[in-house]
C-alpha positions in Angstrom: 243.5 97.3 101.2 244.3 98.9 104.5 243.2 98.3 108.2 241.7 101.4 110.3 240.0 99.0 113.3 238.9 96.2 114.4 236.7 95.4 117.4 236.0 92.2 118.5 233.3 90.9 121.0 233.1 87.3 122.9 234.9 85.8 119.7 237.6 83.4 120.1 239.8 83.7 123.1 238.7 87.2 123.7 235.6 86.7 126.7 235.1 90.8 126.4 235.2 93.5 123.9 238.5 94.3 122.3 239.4 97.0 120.3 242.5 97.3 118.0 243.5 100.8 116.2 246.1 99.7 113.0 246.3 103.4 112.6 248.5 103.8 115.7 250.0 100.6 114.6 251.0 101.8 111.4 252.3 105.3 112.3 255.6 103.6 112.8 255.3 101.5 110.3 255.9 97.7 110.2 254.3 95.9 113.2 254.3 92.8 114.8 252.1 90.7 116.7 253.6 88.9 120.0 252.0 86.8 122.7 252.3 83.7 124.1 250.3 80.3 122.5 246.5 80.8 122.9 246.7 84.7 123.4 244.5 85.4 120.4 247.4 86.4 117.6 245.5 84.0 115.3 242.1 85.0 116.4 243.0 88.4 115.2 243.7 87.3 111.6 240.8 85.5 111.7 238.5 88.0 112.8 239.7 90.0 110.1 239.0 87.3 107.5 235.2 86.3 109.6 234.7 90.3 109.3 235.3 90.2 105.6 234.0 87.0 104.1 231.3 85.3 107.1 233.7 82.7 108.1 237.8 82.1 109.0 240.7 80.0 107.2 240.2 76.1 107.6 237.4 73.8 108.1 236.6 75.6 111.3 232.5 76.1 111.8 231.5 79.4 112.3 229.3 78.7 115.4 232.2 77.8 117.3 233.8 81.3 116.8 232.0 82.2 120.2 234.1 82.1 123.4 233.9 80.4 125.8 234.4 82.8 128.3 232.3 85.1 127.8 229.4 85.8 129.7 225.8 84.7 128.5 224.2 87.9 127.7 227.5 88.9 125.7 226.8 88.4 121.9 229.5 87.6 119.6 230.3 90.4 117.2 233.4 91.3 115.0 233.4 95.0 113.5 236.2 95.7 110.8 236.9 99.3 108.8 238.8 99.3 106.2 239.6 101.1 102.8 239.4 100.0 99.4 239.5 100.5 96.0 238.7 104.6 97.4 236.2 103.8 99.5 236.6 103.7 103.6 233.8 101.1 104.7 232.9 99.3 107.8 231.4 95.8 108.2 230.0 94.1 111.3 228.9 90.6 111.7 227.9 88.7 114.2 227.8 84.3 113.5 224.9 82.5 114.4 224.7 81.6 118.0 222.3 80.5 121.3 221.6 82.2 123.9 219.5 81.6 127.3 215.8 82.2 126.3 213.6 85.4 128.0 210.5 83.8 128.2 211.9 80.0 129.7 214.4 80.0 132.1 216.0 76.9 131.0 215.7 76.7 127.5 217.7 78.7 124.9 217.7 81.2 121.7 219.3 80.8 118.2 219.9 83.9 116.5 221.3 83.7 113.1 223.9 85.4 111.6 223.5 88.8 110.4 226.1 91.6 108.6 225.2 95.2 108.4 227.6 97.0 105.5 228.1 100.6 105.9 230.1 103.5 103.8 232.1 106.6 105.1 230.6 110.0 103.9 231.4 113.2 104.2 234.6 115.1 106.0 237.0 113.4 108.2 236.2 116.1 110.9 232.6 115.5 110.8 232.4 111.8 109.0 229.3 110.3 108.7 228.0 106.3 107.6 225.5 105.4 105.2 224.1 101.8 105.2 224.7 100.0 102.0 223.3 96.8 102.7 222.2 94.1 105.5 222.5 90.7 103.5 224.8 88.3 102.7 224.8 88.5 99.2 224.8 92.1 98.5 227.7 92.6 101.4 229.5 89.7 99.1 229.4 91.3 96.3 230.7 94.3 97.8 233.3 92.9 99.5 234.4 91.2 95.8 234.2 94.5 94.3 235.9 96.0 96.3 239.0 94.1 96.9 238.7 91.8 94.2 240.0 88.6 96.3 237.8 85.4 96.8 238.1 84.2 100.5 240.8 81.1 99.3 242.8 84.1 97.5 242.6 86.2 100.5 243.8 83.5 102.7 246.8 82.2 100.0 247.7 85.8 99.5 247.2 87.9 102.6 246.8 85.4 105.7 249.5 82.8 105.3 248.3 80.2 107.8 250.4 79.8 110.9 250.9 75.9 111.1 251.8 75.9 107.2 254.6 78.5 107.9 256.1 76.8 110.5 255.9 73.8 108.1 257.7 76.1 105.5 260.6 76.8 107.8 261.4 72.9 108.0 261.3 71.7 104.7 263.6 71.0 101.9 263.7 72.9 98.8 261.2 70.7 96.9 258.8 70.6 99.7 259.2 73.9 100.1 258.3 74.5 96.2 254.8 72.3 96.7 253.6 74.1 99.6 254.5 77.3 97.8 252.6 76.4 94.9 249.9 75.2 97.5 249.5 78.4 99.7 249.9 80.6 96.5 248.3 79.0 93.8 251.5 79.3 91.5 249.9 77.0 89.1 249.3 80.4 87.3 252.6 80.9 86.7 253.6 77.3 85.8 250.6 77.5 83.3 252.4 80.9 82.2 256.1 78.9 82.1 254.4 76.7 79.6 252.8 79.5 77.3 256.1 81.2 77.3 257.8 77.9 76.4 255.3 77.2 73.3 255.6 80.6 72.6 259.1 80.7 72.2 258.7 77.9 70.1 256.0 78.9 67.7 258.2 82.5 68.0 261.2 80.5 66.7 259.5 78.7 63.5 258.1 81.7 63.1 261.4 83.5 62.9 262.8 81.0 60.7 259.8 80.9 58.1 260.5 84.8 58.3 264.3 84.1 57.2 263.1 82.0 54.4 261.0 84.5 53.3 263.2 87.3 53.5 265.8 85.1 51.8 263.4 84.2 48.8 262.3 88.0 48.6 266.4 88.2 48.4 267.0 86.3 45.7 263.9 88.0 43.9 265.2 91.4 44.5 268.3 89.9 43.3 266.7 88.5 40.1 264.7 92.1 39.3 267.6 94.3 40.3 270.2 91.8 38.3 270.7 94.6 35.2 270.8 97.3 37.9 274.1 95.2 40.1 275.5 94.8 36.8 276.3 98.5 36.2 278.4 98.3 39.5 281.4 96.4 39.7 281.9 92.8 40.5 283.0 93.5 43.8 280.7 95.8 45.2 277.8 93.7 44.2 279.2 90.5 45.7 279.4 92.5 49.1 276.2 93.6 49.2 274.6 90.6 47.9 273.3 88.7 51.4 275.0 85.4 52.3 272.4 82.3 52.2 270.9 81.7 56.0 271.7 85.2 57.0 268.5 87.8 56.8 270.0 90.6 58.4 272.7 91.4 56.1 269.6 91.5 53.4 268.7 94.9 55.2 272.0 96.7 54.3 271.6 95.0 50.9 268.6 96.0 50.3 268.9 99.5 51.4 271.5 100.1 48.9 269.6 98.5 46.1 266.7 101.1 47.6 269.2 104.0 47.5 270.1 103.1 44.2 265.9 103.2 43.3 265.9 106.1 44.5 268.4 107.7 42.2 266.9 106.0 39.2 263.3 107.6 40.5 264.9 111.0 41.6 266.2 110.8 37.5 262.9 109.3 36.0 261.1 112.0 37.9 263.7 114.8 36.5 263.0 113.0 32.7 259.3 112.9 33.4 259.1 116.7 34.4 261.5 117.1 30.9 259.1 115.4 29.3 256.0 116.8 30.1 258.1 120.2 29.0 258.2 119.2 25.9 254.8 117.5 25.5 253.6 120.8 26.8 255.3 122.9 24.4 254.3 120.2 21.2 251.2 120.7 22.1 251.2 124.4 22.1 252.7 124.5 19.2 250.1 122.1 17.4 246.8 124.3 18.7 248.9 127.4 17.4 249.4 125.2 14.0 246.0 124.2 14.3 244.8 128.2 14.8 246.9 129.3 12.0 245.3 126.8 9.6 242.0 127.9 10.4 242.6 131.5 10.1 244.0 130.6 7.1 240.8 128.7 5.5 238.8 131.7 6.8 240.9 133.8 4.5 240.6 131.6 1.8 236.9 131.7 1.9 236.8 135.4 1.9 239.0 135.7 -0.8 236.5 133.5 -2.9 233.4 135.7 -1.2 234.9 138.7 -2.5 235.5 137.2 -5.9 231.9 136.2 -6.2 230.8 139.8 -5.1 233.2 141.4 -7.5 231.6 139.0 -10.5 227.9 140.0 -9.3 229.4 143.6 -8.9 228.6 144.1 -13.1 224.6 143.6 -12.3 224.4 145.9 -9.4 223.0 148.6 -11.8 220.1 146.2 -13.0 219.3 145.4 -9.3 219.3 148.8 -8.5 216.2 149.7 -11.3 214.7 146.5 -9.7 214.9 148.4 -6.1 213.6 151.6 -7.5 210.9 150.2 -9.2 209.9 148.3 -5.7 210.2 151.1 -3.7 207.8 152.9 -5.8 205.4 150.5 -6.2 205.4 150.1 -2.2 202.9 153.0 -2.5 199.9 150.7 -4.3 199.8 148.0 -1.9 197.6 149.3 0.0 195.2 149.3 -3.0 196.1 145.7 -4.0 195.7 144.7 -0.6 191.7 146.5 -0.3 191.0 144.9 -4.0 192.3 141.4 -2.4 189.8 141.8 0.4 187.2 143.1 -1.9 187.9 139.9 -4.5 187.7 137.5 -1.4 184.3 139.0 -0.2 182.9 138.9 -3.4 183.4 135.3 -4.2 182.4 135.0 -0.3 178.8 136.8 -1.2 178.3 135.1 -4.6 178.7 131.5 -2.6 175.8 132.8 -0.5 173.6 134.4 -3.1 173.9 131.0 -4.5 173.0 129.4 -1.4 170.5 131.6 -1.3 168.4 130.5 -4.4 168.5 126.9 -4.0 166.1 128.1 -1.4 163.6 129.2 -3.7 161.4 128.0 -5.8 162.5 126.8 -9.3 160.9 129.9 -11.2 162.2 132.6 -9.3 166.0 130.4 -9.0 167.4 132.6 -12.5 165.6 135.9 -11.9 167.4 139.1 -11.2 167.4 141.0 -7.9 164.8 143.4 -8.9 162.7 140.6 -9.6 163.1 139.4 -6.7 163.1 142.7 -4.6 159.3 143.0 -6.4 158.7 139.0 -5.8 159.5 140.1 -1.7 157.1 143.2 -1.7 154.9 141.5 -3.0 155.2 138.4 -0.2 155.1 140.8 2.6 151.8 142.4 1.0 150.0 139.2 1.0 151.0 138.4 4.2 149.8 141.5 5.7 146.5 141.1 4.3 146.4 137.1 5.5 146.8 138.1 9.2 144.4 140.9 8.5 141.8 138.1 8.2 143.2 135.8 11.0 140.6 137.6 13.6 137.6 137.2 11.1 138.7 133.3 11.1 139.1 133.2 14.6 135.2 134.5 15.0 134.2 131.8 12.3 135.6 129.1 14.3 134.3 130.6 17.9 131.0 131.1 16.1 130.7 127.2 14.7 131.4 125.9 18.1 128.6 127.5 19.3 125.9 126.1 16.6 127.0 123.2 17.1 126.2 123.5 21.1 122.8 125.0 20.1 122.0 121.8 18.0 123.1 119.6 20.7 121.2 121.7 23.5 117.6 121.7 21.5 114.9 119.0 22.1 113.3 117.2 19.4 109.4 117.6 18.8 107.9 114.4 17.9 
């Protein structure tokens, strides 16, 4: 936090408007404030802290902040910028106060306190402020967030109260220790003193449950590794081996037992790689073995082909008469193919002929075909003469009908 100005109006001992610039203050750097008792040092501080927080250290009110002095139409206001946290802000307040009334002559006003929060924009040359807020709350807030002190903080940490220094100055060392832990809350750091203490503590047990461990993994490692010490000598295994209650020598210990794995890893590696050599090659060798036998079988079998062709070789003659005679008789199977077709549709036409004549009548069922070719003509000549008659039959019937309307139609003489 840093202080640019302060301006003060009717507050405290100051009847007037008072201005204070910490910027020319600070230009030479450390400053101090003088005066005589009651010439407003204190009033200064506390402005400061009314500016920030609404009110000043101890139980003082903060309608009494007004002065006394100061003329009736004066209002009390305190205006404070500052920087914080990056940000350059200004704050004015004014407490809640009376003052005479307009309207009544003899009565007076109460105006309650206000606070009007504003933020530094733009260039230094050409600065301008932008309201943030106007209410107690939100300026609270800002004020937190900004410099992150509570008003008791600010006061224990920043504003040491004048009577309690002077009170400092007299006292004994243990007094002195109280007040300390009074003004500046150093209860923190007794509550810290006490962490670090059970710390240490729970740090220590858990050192020493670490030195039993390492001391068990010791005598483990000194169990597992026992054919591995016994290739050294006596001597430089009984130096190396860690002394009971002392974990650190277990480190050079166990560094040479891990040197030594090494070694036996750097040669099991070298053996491995020998090894899968030779597996490589053993296995080469078998899928050649295994090649060679197959080739071999193959060779076998042709072998016993060639003997079975050279046996069948003493009827090739025969087979070829058999081929000769095939390939000439290739010429009639055309033929034997159109006398197939020619047997099929005959048995196809005798199965209908037969169907045929279980549709006529039982005399005509075993006669020959130019029986029945005759049979037919005949049919057809009947027929024809049958519907040469139908028109006579059609006049008979036209010609009954019409009698038997005549009947029907004539009166009866009596």
């Amino acid at each position: 936090m840093y202080l640019h100005h302060l301006t003060v109006q009717a507050f405290g001992p100051f009847a007037r408007t008072e201005d204070v610039d910490f910027d020319d203050l600070t230009q030479a750097g450390l400053f101090l404030l003088r005066g005589d008792t009651g010439a407003g040092k204190t009033s200064v501080l506390d402005a400061v802290c009314f500016a920030l927080y609404g009110s000043v250290p101890g139980i003082r009110p903060t309608h009494r902040l007004r002065s006394d002095h100061a003329p009736t139409d004066t209002r009390t206001r305190v205006v404070l910028e500052f920087s914080a946290a990056g940000r350059r802000l200004r704050i004015t307040r004014t407490p809640k106060q009376t003052y005479p009334s307009a309207r009544a002559k003899t009565g007076t006003a109460t105006a309650e306190a206000t606070v009007q929060l504003h933020e530094r924009t733009g260039t230094p040359e050409d600065p301008a402020w932008e309201p943030i807020c106007a209410n107690h709350q939100d300026a609270a807030r800002e004020i937190d967030a900004a410099l992150g002190l509570s008003k008791e903080q600010f006061c224990q940490v920043v504003l040491l109260p004048q009577g309690d220094f002077a009170k400092f100055l007299r006292s004994d060392a243990k007094d002195r220790a109280v007040l300390l832990r009074r003004l500046f809350d150093t209860g923190r750091f007794q509550e810290l003193q006490n962490w670090l203490t059970a710390r240490s503590k729970t740090a220590k047990k858990d050192l020493d449950d670490v030195a039993t461990a390492v001391q068990q993994l010791s005598e483990r490692i000194d169990q597992e590794a026992g054919p591995s010490l016994q290739q050294a000598d006596n001597t430089t295994a009984q130096l190396l081996r860690p002394n009971a209650g002392h974990p650190a020598d277990a480190l050079a210990w166990a560094q040479h037992l891990l040197a030594r794995g090494h070694d036996a890893q750097t040669a099991a590696l070298e053996d491995e790689k020998s090894s899968d050599q030779a597996h490589q090659k053993a296995k080469q060798d078998h899928h050649d073995a295994v090649d060679l036998k197959t080739r071999q079988n193959q060779y076998s079998q042709a072998l016993a082909q060639r003997t079975a062709l050279d046996h069948k070789a003493a009827d090739h003659p025969l087979l070829r008469r058999q081929l000769d005679n095939g390939q000439r008789a290739e010429a009639l199977r055309p033929l034997l193919d159109g006398l197939e077709r020619s047997t099929l549709a005959l048995q196809t036409a005798k199965a209908k002929e037969q169907d045929a004549r279980g549709l006529l009548e039982a005399a005509h069922t075993h006669a020959e075909i130019p029986q029945l070719q005759r049979g037919l003509e005949q049919h057809h000549a009947e027929r024809g003469r049958l519907e040469g008659l139908l028109p006579q039959e059609e006049r008979y019937a036209e010609l009954g009908a019409q009698m038997a309307e005549l009947t029907v139609n004539v009166p009866v003489l009596v």
